[in-house]
N, C-alpha and C positions, 0 to 999 in steps of 0.2 A: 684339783677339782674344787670346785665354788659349795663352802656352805648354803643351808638354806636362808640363814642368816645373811650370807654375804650376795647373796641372788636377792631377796629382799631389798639391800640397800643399794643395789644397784638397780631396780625398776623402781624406787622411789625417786631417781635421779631420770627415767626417762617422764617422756609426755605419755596420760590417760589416751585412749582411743578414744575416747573424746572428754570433754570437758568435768562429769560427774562419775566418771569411772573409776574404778578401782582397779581397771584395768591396763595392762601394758603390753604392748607386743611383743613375743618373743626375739624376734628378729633385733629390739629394739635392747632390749635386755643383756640379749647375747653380746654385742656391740660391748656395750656399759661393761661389762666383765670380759670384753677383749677375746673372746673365744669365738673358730671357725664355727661352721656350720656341722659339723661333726662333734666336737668338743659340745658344742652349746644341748646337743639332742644328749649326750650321756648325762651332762653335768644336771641337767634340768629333769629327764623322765627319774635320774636316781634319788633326788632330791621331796620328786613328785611322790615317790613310794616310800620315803621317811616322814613327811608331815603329813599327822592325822587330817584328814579331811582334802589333801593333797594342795598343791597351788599353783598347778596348770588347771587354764580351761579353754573349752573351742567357742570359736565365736556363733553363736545361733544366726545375726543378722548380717550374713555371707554379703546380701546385695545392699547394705547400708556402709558397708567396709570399706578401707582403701585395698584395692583387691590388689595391687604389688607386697601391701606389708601382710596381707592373709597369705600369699602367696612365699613368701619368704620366712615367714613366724611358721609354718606349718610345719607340727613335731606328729610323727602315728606312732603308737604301740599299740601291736593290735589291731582291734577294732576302733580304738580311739584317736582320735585324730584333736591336737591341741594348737589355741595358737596366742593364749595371752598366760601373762605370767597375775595372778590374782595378788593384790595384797590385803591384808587382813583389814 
């Protein structure tokens, strides 16, 4: 399982959802650390409840998105539903 550290330096290796973001899709993330779709939702919601302030977030602008990679990035626990991985 992926530190939070090692998730970090794997979404600083993907592309922003768009240009000024700090944002990264999960789907894109997962890839970057070589993990299934399965793998990627443990390693990422467990990571998410060790860093204060967490570092998943959902995309507010659903119909501004590439709706395949919302569609693929999409982690729920819960009531929450996450689809980019934040970096600081």
């Amino acid at each position: 399982m992926a530190t939070a550290a090692e998730i970090r330096a794997a979404a600083e290796r993907c592309r922003p959802w768009h240009p000024a973001s700090s944002k990264r899709w999960i789907c894109d993330v997962a890839q970057a650390l070589g993990l299934n779709t399965d793998q990627a939702r443990e390693t990422l919601l467990t990571a998410n409840r060790v860093v204060p302030g967490g570092l998943l977030r959902r995309c507010d602008l659903v119909q501004a998105a590439d709706q395949a990679k919302l569609a693929a990035s999409e982690i729920r626990d819960g009531n929450a539903e996450f689809h980019f991985v934040e970096l600081p």
